[in-house]
N, C-alpha and C positions, 0 to 999 in steps of 0.2 A: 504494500500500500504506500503510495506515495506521503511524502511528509509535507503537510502543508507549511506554505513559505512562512514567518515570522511576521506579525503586522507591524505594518509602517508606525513609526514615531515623528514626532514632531520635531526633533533633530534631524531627520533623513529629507521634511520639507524644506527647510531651512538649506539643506542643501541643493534644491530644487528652484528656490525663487530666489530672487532680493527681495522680496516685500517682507513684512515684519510680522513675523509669527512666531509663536514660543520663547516670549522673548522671555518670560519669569516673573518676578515681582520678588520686592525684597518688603514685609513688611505689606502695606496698601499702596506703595510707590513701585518705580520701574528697579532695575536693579542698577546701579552706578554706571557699568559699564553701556547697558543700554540705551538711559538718558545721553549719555558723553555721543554715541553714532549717533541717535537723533538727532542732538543739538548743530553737530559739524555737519550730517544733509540737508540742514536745513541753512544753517550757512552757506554750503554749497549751492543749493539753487536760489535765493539770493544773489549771491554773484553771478550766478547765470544770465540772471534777469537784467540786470545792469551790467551786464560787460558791453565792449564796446564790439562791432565790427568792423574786424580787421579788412579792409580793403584793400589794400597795396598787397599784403601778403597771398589773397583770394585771387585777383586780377593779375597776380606774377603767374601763380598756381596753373590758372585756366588760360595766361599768355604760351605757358612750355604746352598746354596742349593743343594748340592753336586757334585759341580763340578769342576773339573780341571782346571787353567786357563793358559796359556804360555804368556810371552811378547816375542812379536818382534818390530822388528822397517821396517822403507822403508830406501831409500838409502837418504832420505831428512837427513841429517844431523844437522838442527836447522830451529826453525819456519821461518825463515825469507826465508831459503831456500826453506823449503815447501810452502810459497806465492808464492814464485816467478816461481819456478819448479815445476808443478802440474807431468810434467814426472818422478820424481823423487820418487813421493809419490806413484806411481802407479809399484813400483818393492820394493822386500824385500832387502835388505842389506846381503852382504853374508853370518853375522854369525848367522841371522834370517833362510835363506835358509837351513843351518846344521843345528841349531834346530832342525827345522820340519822334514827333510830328516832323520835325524841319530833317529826317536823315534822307528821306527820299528813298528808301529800302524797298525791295520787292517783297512779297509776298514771301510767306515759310511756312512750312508744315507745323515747327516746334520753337516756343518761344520759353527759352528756361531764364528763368528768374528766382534769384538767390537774396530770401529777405532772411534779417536777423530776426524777426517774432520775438516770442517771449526768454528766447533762450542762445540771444549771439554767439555763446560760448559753442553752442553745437555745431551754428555752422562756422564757428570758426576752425572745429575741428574735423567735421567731415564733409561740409558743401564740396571741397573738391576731390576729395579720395573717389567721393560719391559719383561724381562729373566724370572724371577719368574713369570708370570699370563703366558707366554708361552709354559714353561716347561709341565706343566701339558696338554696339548695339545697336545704338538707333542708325551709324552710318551701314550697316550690311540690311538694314530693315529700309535703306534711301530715302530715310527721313534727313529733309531740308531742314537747316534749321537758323533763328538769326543768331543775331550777339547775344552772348550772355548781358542779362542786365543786373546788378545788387542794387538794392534797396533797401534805406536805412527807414527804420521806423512803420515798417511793414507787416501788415496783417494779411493775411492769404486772400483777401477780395482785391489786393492792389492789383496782382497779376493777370485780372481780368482788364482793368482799364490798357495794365500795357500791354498785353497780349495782345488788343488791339489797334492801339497804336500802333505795332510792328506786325500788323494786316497777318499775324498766325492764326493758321488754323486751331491751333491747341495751343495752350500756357501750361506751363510744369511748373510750379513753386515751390523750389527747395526752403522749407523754414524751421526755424528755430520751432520747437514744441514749447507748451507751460512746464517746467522742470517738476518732477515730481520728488521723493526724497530717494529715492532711491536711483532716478535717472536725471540729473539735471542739463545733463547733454543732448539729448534725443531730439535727432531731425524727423520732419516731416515731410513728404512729396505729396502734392495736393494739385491735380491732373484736370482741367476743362477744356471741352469742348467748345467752340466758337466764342473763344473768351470776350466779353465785352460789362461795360457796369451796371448790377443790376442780377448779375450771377445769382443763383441761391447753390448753397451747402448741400443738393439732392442733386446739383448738374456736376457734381466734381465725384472722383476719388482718390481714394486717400492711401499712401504707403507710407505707414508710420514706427516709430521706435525704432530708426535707425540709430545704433550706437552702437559701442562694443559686446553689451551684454545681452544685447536685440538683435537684431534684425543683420549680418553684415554687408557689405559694398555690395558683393555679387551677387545674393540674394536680392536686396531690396534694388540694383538695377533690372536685374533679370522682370520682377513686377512690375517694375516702372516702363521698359519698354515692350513689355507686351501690352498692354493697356495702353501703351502710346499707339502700337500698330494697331490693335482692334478700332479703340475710339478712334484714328483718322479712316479706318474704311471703314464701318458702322456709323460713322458720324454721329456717335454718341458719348460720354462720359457718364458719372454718378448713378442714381439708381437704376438705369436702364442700359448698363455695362456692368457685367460681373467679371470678376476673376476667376477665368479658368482656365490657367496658365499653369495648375498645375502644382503649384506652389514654390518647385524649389526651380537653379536651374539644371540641367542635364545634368551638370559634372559631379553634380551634389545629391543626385537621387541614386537608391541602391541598384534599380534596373538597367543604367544608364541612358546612355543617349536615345 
């Protein structure tokens, strides 16, 4: 007779998640050790929030890969305003709007835009790791695509107004997530079809928790540019595109290619 396996403990989850489980109690309080990792992630995603984005370092980044980069801003005029005004962050700033209007640009399949959101920290650490394992993707899928654009003070509806300013078919917005305590890094790729202002949250999708402990580079491109090929020949995004890509990419499933 076989021996049934031994049940799971709450030390074995622990080694399963980062979220906070089992953590103990000393007394009616946390235990020393455990208040001390709370208090420091929560300092951590604090800084996240307020960090700044790195531009020069992004725009050297995606120059070695040959690409274009533009900065604009939103009409948020200083971080405090972009907490406070999320409506703010979701429109360009007028001399962001001449930019993009006076370049005279053709038409593109794909318009990737790289805002810092709630968590600069993350795209300062993956917007181009992310970019590079993408690129190669979308160019054998003969996805066109324009300049990269970064955007400081950016909420994921910015990229519908410049999406269409640079006449794409689709906007990709690489963004900074709300840092949680356990991830205060984590990028987000937020995908619409015929970008323009006035988007809703049900025409987009979403590839999120990219970071070290989530999602990595080849995975979360791998979903990103299938969802960029389906949504341009389906001519759709959000709840009327699903993901059925499969989930991983080839190299990373046990059946293979």
């Amino acid at each position: 007779m076989k021996t049934p396996a031994p049940p799971r403990s709450l030390r074995d989850l622990r080694h399963l998640t980062p979220a906070r489980v089992g953590l103990g109690r000393a007394g009616a309080s946390l235990p020393t050790q455990a208040l001390l990792e709370f208090t420091l992630d929560h300092a951590r995603a604090r800084d996240a929030v307020h960090a700044e984005l790195e531009f020069s370092a992004i725009a050297a980044g995606l120059d070695a890969l040959g690409l274009q980069t533009l900065q604009v801003s939103s009409c948020a005029q200083s971080r405090k305003e972009y907490l406070r005004r999320p409506d703010l962050g979701r429109k360009l700033d007028a001399a962001s709007r001449d930019l993009l209007a006076s370049g005279r640009r053709g038409p593109c399949d794909l318009a990737v835009v790289i805002g810092d959101g709630l968590s600069p920290s993350a795209v300062n650490a993956h917007a181009v790791e992310l970019v590079r394992n993408l690129m190669p993707r979308l160019r054998s899928g003969g996805i066109a695509l324009g300049p990269v654009v970064a955007a400081f003070g950016a909420r994921v509806a910015l990229g519908d107004e410049i999406g269409a300013l640079l006449s794409a078919r689709m906007a990709a917005m690489l963004i900074g997530e709300r840092p949680g305590l356990s991830a205060p890094h984590s990028l987000g790729a937020y995908l619409t079809f015929a970008p323009k202002a006035g988007c809703t949250d049900a025409m987009r999708n979403c590839v999120s928790n990219i970071h070290s402990s989530g999602l990595s580079y080849d995975e979360a491109a791998f979903k990103i540019a299938w969802l960029v090929r389906e949504g341009l020949a389906r001519g759709v995004t959000g709840v009327a595109l699903k993901d059925e890509s499969g989930g991983q990419p080839a190299a990373l499933r046990r059946d293979g290619p």
